[in-house]
mmCIF file of the N, C-alpha and C atoms, coordinates in Angstrom:
data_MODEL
# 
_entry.id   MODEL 
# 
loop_
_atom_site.group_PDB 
_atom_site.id 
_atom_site.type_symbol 
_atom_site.label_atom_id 
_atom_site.label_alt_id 
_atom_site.label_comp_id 
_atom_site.label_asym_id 
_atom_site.label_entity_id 
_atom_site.label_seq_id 
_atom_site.pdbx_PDB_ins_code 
_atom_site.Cartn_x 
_atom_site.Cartn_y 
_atom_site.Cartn_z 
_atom_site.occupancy 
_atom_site.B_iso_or_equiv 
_atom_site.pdbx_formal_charge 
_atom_site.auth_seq_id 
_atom_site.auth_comp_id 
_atom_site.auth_asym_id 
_atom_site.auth_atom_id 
_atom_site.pdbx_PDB_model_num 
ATOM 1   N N  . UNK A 1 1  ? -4.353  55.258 5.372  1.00 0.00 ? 1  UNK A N  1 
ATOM 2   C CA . UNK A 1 1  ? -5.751  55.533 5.580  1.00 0.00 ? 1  UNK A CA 1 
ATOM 3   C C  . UNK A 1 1  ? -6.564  54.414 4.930  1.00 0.00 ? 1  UNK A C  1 
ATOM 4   N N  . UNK A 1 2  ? -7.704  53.766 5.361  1.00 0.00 ? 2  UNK A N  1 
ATOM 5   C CA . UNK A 1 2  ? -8.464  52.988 5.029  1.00 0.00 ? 2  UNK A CA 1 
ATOM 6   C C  . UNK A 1 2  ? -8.979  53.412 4.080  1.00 0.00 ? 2  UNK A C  1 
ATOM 7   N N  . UNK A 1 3  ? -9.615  51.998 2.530  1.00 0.00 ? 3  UNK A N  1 
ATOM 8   C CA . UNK A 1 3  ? -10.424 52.735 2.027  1.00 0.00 ? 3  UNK A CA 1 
ATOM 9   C C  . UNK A 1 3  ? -11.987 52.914 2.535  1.00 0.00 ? 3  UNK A C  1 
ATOM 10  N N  . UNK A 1 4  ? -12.852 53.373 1.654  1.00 0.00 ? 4  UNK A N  1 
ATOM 11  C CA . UNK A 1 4  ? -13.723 53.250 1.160  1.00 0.00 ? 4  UNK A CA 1 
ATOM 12  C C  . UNK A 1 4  ? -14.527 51.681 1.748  1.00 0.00 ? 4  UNK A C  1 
ATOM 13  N N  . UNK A 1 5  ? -13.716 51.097 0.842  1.00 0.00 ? 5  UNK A N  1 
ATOM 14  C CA . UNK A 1 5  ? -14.687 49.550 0.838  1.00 0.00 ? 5  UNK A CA 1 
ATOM 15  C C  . UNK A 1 5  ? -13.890 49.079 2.592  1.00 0.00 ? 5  UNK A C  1 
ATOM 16  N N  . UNK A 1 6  ? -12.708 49.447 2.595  1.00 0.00 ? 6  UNK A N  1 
ATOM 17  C CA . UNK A 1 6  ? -12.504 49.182 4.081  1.00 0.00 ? 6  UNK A CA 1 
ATOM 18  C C  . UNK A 1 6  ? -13.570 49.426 5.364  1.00 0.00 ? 6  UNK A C  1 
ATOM 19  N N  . UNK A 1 7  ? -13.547 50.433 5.569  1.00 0.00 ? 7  UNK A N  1 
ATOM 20  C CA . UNK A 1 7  ? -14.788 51.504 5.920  1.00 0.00 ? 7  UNK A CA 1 
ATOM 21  C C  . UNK A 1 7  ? -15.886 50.691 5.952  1.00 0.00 ? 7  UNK A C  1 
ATOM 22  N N  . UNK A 1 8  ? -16.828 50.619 4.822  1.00 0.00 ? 8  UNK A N  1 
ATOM 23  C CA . UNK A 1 8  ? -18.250 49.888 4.875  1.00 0.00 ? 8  UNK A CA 1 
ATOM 24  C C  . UNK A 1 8  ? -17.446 48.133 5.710  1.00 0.00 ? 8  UNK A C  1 
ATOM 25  N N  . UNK A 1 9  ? -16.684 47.724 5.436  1.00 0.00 ? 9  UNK A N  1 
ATOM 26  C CA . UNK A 1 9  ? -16.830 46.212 5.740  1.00 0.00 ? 9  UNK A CA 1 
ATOM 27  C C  . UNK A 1 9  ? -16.404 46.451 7.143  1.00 0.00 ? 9  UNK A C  1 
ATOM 28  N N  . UNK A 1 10 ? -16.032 47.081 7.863  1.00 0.00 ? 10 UNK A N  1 
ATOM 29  C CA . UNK A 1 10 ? -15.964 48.034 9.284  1.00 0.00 ? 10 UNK A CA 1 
ATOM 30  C C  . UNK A 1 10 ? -16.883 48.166 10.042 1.00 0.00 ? 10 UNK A C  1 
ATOM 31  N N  . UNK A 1 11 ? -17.544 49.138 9.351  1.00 0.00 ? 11 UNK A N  1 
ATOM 32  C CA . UNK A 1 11 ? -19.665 49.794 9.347  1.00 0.00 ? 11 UNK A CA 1 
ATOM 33  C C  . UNK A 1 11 ? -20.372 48.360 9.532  1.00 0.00 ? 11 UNK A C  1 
ATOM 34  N N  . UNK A 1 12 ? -20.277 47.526 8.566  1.00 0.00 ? 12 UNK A N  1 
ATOM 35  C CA . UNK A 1 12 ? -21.055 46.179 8.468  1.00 0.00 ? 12 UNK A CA 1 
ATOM 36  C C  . UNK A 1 12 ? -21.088 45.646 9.692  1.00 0.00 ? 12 UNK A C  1 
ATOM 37  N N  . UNK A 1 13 ? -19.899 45.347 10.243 1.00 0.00 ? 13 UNK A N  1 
ATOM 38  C CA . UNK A 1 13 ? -19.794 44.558 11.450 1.00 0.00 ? 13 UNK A CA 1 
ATOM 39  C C  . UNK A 1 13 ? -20.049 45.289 12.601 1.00 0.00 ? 13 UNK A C  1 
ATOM 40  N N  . UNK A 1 14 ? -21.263 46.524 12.335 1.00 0.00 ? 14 UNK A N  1 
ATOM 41  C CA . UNK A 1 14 ? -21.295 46.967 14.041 1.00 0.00 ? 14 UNK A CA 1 
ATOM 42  C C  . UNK A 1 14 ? -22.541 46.621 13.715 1.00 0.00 ? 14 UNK A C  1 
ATOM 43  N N  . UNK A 1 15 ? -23.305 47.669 15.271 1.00 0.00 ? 15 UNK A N  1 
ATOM 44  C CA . UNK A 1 15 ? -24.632 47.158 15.251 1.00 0.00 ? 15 UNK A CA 1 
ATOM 45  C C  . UNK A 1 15 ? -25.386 48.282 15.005 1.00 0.00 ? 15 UNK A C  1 
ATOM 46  N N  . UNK A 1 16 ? -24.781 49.091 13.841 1.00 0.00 ? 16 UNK A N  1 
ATOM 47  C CA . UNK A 1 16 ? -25.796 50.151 13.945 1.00 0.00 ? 16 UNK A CA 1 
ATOM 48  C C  . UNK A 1 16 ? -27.111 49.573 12.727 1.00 0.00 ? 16 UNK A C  1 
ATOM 49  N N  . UNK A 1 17 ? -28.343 50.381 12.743 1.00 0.00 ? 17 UNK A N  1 
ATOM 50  C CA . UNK A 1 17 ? -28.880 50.072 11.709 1.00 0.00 ? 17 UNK A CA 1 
ATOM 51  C C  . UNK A 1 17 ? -28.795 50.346 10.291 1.00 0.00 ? 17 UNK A C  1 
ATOM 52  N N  . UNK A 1 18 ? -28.553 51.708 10.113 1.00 0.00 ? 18 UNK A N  1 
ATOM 53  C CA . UNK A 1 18 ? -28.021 52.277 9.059  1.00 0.00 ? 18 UNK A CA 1 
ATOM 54  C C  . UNK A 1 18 ? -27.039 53.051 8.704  1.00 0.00 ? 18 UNK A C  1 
ATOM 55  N N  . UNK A 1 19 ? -26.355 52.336 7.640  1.00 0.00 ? 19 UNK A N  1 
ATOM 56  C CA . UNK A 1 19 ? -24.798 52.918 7.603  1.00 0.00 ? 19 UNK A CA 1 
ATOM 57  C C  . UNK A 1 19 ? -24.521 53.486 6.292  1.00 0.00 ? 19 UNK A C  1 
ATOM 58  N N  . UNK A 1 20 ? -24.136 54.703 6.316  1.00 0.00 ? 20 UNK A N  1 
ATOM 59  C CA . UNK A 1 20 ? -23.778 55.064 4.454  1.00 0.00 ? 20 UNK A CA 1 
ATOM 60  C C  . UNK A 1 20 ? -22.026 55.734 4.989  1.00 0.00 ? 20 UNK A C  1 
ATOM 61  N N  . UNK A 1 21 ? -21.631 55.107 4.101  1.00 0.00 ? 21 UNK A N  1 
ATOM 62  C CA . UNK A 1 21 ? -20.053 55.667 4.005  1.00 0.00 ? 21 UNK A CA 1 
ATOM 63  C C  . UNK A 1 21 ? -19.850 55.968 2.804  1.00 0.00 ? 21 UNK A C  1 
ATOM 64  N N  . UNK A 1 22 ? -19.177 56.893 2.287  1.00 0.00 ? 22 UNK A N  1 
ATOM 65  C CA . UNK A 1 22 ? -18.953 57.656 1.222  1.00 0.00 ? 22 UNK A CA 1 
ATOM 66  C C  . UNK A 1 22 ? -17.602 58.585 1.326  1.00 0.00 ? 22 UNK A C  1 
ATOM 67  N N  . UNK A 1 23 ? -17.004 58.579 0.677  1.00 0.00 ? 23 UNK A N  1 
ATOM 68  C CA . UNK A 1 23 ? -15.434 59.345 0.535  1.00 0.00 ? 23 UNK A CA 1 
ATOM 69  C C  . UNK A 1 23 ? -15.968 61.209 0.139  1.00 0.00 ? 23 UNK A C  1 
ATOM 70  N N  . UNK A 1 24 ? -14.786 61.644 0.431  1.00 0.00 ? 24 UNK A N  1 
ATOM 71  C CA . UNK A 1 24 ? -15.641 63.155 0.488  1.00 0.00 ? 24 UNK A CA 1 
ATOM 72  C C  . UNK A 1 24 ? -13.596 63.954 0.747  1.00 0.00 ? 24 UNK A C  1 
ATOM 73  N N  . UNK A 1 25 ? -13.367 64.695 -0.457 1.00 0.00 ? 25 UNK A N  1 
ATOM 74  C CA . UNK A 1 25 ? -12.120 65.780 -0.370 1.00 0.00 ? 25 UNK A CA 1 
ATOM 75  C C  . UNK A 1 25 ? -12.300 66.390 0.686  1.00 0.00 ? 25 UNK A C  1 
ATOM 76  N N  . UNK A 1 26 ? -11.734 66.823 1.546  1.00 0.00 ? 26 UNK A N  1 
ATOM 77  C CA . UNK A 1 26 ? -11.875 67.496 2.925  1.00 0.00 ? 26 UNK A CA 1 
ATOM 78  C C  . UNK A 1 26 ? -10.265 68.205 2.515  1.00 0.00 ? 26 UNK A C  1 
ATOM 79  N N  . UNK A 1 27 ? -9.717  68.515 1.595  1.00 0.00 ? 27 UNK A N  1 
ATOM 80  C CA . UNK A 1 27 ? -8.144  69.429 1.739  1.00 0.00 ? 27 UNK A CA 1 
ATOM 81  C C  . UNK A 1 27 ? -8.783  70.819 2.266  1.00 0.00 ? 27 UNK A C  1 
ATOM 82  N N  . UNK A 1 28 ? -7.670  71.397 3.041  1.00 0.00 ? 28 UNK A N  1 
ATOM 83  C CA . UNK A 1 28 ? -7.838  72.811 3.310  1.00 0.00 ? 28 UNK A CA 1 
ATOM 84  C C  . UNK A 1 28 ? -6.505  73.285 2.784  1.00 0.00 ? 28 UNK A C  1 
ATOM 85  N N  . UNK A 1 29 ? -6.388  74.423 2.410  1.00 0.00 ? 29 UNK A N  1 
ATOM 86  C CA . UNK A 1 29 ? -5.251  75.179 1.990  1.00 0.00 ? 29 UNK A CA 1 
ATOM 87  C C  . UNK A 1 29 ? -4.644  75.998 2.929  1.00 0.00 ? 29 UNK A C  1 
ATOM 88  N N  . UNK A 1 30 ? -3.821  76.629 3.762  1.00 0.00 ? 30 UNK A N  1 
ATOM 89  C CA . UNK A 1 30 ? -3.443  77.450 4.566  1.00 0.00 ? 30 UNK A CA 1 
ATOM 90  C C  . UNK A 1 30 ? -2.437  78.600 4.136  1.00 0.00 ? 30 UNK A C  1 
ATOM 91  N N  . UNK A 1 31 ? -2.144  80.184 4.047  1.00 0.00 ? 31 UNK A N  1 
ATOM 92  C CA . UNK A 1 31 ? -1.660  80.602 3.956  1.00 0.00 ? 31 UNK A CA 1 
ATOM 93  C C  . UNK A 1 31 ? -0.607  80.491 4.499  1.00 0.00 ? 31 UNK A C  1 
ATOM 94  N N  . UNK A 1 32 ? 0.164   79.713 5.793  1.00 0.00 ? 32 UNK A N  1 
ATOM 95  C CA . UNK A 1 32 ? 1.111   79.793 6.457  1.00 0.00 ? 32 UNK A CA 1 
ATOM 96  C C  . UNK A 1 32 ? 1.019   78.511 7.187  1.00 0.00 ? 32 UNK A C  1 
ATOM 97  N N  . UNK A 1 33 ? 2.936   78.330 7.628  1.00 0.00 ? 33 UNK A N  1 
ATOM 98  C CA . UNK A 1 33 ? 2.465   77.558 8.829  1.00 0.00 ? 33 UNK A CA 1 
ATOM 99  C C  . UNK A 1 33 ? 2.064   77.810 10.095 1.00 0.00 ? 33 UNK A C  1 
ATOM 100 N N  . UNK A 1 34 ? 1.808   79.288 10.368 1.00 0.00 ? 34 UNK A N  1 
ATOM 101 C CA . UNK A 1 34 ? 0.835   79.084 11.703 1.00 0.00 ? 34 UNK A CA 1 
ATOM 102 C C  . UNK A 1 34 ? -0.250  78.937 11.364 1.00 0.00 ? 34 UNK A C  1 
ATOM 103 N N  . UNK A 1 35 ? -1.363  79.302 10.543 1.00 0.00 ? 35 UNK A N  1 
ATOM 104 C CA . UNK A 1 35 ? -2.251  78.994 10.323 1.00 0.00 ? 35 UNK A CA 1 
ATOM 105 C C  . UNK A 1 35 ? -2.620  77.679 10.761 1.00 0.00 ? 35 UNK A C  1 
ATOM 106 N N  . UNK A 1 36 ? -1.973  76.760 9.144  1.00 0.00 ? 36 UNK A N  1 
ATOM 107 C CA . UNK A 1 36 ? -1.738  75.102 10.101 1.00 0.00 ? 36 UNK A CA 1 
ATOM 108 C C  . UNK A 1 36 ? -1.684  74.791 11.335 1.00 0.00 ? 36 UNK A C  1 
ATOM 109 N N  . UNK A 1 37 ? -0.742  75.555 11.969 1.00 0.00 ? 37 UNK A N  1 
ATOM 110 C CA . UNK A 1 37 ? -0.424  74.749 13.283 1.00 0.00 ? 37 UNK A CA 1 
ATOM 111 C C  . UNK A 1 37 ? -1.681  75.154 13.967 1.00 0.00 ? 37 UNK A C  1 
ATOM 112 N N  . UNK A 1 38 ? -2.660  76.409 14.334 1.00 0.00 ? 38 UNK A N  1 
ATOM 113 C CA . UNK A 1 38 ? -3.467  76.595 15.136 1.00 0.00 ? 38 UNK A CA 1 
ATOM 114 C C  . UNK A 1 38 ? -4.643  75.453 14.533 1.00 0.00 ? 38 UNK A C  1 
ATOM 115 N N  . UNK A 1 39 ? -4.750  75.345 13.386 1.00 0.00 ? 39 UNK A N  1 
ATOM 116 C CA . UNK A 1 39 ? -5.802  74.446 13.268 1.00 0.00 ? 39 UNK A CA 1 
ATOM 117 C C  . UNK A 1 39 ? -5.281  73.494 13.656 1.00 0.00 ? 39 UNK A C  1 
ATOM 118 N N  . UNK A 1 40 ? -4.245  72.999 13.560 1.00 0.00 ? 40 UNK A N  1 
ATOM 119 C CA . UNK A 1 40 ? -3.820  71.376 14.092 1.00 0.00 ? 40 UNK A CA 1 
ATOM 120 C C  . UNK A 1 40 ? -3.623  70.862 15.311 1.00 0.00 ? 40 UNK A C  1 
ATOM 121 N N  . UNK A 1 41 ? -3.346  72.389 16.141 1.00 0.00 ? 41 UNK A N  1 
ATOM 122 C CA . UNK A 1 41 ? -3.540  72.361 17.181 1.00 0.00 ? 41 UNK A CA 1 
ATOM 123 C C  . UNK A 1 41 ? -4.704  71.899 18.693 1.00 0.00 ? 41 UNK A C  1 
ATOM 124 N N  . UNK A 1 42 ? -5.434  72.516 17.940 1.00 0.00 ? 42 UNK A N  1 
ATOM 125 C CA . UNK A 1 42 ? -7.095  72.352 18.301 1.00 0.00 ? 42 UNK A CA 1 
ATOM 126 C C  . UNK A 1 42 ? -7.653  70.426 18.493 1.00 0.00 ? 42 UNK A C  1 
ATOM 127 N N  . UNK A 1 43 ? -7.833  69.909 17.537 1.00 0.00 ? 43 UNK A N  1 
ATOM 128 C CA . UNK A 1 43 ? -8.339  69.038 17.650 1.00 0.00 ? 43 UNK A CA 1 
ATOM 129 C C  . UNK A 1 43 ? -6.984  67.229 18.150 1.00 0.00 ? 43 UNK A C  1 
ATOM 130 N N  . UNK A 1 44 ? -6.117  68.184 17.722 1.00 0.00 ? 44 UNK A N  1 
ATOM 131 C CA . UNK A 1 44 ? -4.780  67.082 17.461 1.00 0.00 ? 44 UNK A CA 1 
ATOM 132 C C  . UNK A 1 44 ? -3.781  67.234 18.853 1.00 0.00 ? 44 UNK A C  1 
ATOM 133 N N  . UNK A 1 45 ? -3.068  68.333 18.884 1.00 0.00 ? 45 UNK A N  1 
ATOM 134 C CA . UNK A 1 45 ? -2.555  68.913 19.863 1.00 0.00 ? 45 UNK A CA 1 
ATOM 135 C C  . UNK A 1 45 ? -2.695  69.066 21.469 1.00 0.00 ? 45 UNK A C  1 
ATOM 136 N N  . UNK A 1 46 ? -3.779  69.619 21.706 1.00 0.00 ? 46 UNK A N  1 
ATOM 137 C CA . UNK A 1 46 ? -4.100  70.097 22.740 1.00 0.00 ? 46 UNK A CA 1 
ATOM 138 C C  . UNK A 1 46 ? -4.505  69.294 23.608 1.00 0.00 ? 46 UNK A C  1 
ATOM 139 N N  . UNK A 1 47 ? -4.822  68.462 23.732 1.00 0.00 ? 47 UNK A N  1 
ATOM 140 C CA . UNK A 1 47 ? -4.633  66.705 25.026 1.00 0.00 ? 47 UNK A CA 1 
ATOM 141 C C  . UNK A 1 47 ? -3.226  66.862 25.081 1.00 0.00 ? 47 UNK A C  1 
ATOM 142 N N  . UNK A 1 48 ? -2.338  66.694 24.201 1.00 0.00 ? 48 UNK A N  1 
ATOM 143 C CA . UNK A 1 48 ? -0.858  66.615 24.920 1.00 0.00 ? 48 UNK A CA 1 
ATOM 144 C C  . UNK A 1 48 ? -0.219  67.336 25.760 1.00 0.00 ? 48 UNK A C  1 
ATOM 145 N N  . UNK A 1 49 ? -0.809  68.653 24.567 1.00 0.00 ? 49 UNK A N  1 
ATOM 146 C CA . UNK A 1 49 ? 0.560   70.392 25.724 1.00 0.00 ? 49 UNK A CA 1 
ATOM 147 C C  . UNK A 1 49 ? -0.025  70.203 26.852 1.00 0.00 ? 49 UNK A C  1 
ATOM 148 N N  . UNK A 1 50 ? -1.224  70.126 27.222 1.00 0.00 ? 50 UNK A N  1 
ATOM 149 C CA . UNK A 1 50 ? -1.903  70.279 28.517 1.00 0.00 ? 50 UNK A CA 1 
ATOM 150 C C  . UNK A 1 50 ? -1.509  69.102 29.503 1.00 0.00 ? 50 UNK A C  1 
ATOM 151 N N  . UNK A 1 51 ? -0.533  68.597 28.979 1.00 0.00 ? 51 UNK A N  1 
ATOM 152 C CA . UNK A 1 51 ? -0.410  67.482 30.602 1.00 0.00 ? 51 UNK A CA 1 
ATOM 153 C C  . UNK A 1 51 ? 1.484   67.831 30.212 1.00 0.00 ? 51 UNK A C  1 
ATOM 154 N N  . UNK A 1 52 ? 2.112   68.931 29.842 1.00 0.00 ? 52 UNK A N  1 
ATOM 155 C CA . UNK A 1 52 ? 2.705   69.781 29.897 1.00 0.00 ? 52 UNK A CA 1 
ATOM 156 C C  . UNK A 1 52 ? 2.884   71.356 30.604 1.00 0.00 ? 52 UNK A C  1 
ATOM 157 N N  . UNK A 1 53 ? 3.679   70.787 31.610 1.00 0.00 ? 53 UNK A N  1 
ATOM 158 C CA . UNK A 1 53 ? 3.536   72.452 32.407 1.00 0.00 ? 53 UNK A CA 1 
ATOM 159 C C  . UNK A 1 53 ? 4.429   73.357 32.062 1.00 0.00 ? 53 UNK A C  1 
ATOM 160 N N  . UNK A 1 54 ? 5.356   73.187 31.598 1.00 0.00 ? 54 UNK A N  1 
ATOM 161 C CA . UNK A 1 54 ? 6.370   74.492 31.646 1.00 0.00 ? 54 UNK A CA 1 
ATOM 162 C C  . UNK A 1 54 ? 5.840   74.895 29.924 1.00 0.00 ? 54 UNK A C  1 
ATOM 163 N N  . UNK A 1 55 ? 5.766   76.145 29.949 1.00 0.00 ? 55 UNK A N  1 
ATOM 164 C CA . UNK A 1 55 ? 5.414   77.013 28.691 1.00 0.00 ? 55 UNK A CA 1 
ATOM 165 C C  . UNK A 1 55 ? 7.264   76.848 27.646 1.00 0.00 ? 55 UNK A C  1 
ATOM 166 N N  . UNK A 1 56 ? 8.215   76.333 28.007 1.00 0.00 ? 56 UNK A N  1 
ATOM 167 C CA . UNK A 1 56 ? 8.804   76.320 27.671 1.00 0.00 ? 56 UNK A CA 1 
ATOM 168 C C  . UNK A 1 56 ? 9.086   75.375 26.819 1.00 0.00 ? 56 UNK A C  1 
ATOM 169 N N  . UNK A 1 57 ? 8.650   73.832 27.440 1.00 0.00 ? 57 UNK A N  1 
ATOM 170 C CA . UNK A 1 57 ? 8.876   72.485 27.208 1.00 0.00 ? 57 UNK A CA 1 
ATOM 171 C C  . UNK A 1 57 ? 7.162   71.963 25.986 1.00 0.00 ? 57 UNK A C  1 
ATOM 172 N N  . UNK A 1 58 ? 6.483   73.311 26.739 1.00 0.00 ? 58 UNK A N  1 
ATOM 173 C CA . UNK A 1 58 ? 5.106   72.862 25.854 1.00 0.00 ? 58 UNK A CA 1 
ATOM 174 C C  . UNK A 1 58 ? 5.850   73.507 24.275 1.00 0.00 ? 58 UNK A C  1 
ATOM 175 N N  . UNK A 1 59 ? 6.365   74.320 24.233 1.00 0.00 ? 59 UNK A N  1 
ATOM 176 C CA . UNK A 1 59 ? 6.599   74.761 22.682 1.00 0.00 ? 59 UNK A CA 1 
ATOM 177 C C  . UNK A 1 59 ? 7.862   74.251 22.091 1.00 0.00 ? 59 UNK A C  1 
ATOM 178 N N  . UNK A 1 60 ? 8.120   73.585 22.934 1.00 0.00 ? 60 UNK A N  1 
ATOM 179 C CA . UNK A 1 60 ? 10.175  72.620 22.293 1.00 0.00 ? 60 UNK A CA 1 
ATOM 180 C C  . UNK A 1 60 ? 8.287   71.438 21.822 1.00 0.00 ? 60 UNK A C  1 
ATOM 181 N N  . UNK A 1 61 ? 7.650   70.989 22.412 1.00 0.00 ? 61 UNK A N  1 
ATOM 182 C CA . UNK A 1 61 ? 6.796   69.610 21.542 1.00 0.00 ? 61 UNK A CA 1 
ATOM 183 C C  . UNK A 1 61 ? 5.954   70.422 20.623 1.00 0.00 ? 61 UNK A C  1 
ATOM 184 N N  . UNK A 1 62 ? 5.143   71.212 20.302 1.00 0.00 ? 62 UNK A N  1 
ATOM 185 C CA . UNK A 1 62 ? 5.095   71.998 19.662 1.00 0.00 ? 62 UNK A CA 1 
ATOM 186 C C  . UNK A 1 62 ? 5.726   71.872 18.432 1.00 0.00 ? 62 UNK A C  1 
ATOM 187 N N  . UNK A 1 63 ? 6.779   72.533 18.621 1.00 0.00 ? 63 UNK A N  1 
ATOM 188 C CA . UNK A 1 63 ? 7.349   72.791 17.395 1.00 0.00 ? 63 UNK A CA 1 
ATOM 189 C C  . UNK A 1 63 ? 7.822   71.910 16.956 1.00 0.00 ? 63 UNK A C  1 
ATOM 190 N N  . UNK A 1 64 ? 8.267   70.942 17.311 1.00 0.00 ? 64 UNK A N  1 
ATOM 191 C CA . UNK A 1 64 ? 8.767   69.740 16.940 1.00 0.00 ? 64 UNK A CA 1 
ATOM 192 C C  . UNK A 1 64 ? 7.834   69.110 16.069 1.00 0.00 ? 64 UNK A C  1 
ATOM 193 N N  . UNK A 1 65 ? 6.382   69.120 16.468 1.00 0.00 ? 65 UNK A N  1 
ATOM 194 C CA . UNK A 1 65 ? 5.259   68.179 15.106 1.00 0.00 ? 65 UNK A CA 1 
ATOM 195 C C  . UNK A 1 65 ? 5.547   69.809 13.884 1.00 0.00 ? 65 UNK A C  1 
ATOM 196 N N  . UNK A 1 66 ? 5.554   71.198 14.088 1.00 0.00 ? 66 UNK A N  1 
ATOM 197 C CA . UNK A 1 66 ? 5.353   71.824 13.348 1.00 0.00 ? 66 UNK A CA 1 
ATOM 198 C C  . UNK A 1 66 ? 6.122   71.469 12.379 1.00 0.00 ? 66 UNK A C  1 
ATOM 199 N N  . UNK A 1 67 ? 7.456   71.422 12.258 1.00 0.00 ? 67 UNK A N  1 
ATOM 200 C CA . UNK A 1 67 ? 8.776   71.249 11.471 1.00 0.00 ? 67 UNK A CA 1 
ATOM 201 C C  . UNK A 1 67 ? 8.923   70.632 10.402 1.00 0.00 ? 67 UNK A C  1 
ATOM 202 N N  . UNK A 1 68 ? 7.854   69.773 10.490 1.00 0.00 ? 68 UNK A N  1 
ATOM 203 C CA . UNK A 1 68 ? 7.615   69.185 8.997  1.00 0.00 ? 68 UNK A CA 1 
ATOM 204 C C  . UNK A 1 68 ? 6.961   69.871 7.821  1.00 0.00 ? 68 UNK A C  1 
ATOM 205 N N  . UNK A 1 69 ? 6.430   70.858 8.406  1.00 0.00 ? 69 UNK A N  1 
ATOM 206 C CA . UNK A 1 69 ? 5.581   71.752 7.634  1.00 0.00 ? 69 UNK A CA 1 
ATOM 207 C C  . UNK A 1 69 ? 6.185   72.774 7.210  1.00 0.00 ? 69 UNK A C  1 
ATOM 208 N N  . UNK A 1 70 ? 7.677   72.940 7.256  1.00 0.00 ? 70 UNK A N  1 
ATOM 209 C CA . UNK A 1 70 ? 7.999   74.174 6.923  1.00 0.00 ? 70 UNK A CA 1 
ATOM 210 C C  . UNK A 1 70 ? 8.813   73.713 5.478  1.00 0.00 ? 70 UNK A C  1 
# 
């Protein structure tokens, strides 16, 4: 992950006018790994399963990113 000063010297070189970058904890805690997985699902996930048709083959990829989490 980039830092910080990465980031602004990033920001610098566009053309916006005003840029503030600032670092910020974003951890979430989850009771489980489904929990995880539905949130990870959502924003991360779901472009892939969907150009996946069989309900079968969508949860063999699925589970496969889950597995690390257990």
């Amino acid at each position: 992950m980039p830092t910080i000063e990465e980031y602004k010297s990033l920001a610098k070189d566009s053309n916006f006018a005003n840029i503030d970058v600032w670092g910020e904890n974003a951890d979430r805690y989850f009771d489980n790994v489904d929990e995880m997985t539905r949130w990870i699902d959502q924003p991360s996930l779901v472009h892939f399963l969907k150009q996946i048709d069989d309900e079968k083959d969508r949860k063999i990829f699925r589970d496969k990113d889950t597995k690390f989490f257990k």
